[in-house]
NUMI-809752 format. One line per 5 residues: number of its first residue (from 1); their letters; for each residue x, y, z of C-alpha. Coordinates in Angstrom, 1 decimal, padded with zeros to 4 digits, always signed. Layout:
// NUMI-809752
NUM> A> X,Y,Z; ...
This chain:
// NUMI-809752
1> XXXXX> +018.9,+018.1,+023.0; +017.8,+016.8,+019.4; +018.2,+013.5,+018.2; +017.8,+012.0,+015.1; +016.8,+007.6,+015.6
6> XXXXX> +016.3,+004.8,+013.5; +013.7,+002.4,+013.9; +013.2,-000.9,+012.4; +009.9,-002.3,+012.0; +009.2,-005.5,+013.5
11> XXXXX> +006.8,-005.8,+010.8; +008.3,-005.4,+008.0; +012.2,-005.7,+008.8; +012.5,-002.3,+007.1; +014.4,+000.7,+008.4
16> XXXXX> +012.9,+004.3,+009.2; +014.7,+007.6,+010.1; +013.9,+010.6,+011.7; +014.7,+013.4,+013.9; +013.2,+014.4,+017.2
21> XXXXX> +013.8,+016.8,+020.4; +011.8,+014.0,+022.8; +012.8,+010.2,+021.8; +010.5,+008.3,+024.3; +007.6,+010.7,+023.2
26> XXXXX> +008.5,+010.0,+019.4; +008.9,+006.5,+019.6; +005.8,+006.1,+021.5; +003.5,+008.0,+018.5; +005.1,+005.7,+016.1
31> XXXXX> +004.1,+002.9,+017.9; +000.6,+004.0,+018.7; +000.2,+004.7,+015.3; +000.1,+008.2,+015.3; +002.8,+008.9,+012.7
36> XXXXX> +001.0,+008.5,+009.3; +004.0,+007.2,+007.3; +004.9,+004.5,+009.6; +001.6,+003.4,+010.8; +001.3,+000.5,+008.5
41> XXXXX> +004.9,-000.6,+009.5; +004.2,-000.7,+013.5; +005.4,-002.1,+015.7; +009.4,-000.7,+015.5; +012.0,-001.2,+018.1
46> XXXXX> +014.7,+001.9,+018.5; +018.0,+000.2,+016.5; +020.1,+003.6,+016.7; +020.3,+007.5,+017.8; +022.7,+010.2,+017.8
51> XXXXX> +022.5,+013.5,+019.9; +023.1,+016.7,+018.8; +022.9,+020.3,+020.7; +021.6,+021.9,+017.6; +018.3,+021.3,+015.5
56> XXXXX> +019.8,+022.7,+012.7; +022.4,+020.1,+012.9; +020.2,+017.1,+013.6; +018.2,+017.9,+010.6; +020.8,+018.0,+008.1
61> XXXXX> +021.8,+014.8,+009.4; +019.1,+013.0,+009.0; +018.7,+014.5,+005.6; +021.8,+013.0,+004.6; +021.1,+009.5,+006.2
66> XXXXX> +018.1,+009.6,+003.9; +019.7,+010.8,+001.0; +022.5,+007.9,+001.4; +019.5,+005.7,+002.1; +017.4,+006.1,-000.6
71> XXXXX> +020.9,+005.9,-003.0; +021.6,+002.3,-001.7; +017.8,+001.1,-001.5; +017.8,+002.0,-005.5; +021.0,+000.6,-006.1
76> XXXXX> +020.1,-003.0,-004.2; +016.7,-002.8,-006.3; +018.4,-002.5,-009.7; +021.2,-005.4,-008.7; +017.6,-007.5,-007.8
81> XXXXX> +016.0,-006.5,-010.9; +019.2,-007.6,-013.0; +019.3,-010.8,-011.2; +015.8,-011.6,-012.3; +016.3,-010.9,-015.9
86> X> +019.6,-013.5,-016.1
């Protein structure tokens, strides 16, 4: 069974998604520190997860979650920067 999670740093209030064939193991090495792009951002707390029979499958989801991710982040940073200028 593959999963793909997202956490939210306790930290930082800031969102983080990824895939993973063992949640407890995953969410444990983020929390430790192990995962070098969240480090910084520890502690998280699991906010969401979907299972899927498939890697494949989990994979391209989680591709797409970050691709709509990233689309919005930009677009909310561009409405900020607009509001700044006014």
């Amino acid at each position: 069974m593959f999963c793909v999670y997202i956490l939210k740093s306790l930290k930082d209030k800031k969102l983080y998604i990824g895939s993973t064939n063992n949640l407890n193991r995953r969410l444990l090495e983020h929390n430790k520190g192990l995962v070098p792009s969240t480090k910084p951002r520890k502690p998280f707390k699991l906010v969401y997860c979907e299972a899927y029979l498939l890697e494949k499958d989990a994979k391209h989801r989680e591709h797409n979650l970050k691709l709509h991710s990233r689309a919005f982040a930009q677009h909310q940073k561009r409405i900020d920067d607009t509001l700044k200028i006014a």
